[in-house]
C-alpha positions in Angstrom: -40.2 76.1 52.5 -36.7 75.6 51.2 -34.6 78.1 50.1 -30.8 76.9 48.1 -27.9 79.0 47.5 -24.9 78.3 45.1 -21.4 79.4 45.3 -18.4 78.3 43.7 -19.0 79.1 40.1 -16.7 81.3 38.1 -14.1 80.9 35.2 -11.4 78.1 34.8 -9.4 76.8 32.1 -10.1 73.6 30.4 -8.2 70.7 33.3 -8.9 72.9 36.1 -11.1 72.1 38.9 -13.8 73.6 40.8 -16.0 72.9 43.5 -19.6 74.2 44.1 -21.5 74.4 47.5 -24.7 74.9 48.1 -26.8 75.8 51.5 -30.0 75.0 52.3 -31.9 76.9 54.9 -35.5 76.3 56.0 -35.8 72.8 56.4 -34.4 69.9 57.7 -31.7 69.4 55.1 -31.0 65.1 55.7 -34.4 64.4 54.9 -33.9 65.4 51.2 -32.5 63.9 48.4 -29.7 66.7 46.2 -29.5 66.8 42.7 -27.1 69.4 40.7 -28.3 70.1 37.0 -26.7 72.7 34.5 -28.7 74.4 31.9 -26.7 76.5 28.7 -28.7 79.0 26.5 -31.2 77.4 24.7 -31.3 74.5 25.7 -33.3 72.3 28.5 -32.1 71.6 32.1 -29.6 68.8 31.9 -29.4 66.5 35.2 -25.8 66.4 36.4 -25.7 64.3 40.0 -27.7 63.5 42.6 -27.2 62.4 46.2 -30.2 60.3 48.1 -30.8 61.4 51.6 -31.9 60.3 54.9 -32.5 56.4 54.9 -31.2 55.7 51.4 -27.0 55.9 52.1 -26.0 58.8 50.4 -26.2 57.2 46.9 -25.0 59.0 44.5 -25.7 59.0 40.9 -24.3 61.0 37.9 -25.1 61.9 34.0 -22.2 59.3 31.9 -20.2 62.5 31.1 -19.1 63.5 34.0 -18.7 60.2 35.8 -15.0 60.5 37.0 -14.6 63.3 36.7 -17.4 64.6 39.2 -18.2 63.9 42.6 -21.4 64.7 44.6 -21.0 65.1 48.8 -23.2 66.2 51.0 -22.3 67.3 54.7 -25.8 67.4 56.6 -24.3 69.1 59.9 -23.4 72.0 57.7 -27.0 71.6 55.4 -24.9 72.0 52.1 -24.4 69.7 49.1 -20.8 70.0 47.1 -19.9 69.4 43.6 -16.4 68.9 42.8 -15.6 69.3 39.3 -12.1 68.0 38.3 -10.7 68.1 34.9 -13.3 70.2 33.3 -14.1 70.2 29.8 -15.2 73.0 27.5 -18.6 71.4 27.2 -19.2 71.9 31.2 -19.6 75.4 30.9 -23.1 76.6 32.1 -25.7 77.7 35.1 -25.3 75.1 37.8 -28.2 74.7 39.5 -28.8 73.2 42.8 -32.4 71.3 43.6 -34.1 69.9 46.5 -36.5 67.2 46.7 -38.2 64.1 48.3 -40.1 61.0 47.7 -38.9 60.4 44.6 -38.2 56.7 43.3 -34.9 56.5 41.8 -35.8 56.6 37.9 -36.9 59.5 38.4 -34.2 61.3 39.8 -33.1 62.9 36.5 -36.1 64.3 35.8 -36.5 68.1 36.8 -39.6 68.3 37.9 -39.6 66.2 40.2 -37.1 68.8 42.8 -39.6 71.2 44.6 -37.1 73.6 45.4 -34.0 75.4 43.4 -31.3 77.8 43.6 -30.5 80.7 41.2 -27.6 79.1 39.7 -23.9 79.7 39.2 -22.0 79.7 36.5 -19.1 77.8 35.3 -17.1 79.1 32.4 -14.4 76.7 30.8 -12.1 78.1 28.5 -10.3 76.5 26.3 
């Protein structure tokens, strides 16, 4: 079992930069491929980055709006994933969500369902 926890959320004004961690505990952390997805009221679960793990390079994919702009790093000595957010947008503002998961085939990685394990979210406000 797998257990993720987010930090780094909070408020920012529209240009600002933030940058999320989170930590995995539980399991061995290199073996998984990341994925950070951001969900606003009402609406689904919205797929945000994603970093492979062990064996695939560390590729790293991300939703068109953020490319840029975003940047997805993982540091397996310290188990965590980062997400650097750099000149934010009113339109990022929402619960960031951190996911685990493996054996998935790349188009596939934007799909929710297929993380088995989650964090409770942070959130990002961007005023503007």
């Amino acid at each position: 079992q797998v257990q993720l926890a987010e930090s780094g959320g909070g408020l920012v004004q529209a240009g600002g930069s933030l940058r999320l961690s989170c930590t995995a505990s539980g399991g061995t952390f290199s073996n998984y491929a990341m994925g950070w997805f951001r969900q606003t009221p009402g609406k689904e679960r919205e797929f945000v980055a994603h970093i492979r793990g062990r064996g695939h390079g560390g590729t790293t994919h991300y939703r068109d709006s953020v490319k840029g702009r975003f940047t997805i790093s993982r540091d397996n000595a310290k188990n965590t994933v980062y997400l650097q957010m750099n000149s934010l947008e009113s339109g990022d503002t929402a619960v960031y969500y951190c996911a685990a998961g493996t054996g998935m085939i790349l188009s596939s990685i934007r799909t929710p369902a297929q993380y088995s394990y989650w964090g409770q979210g942070t959130q990002v406000t961007v005023s503007s």
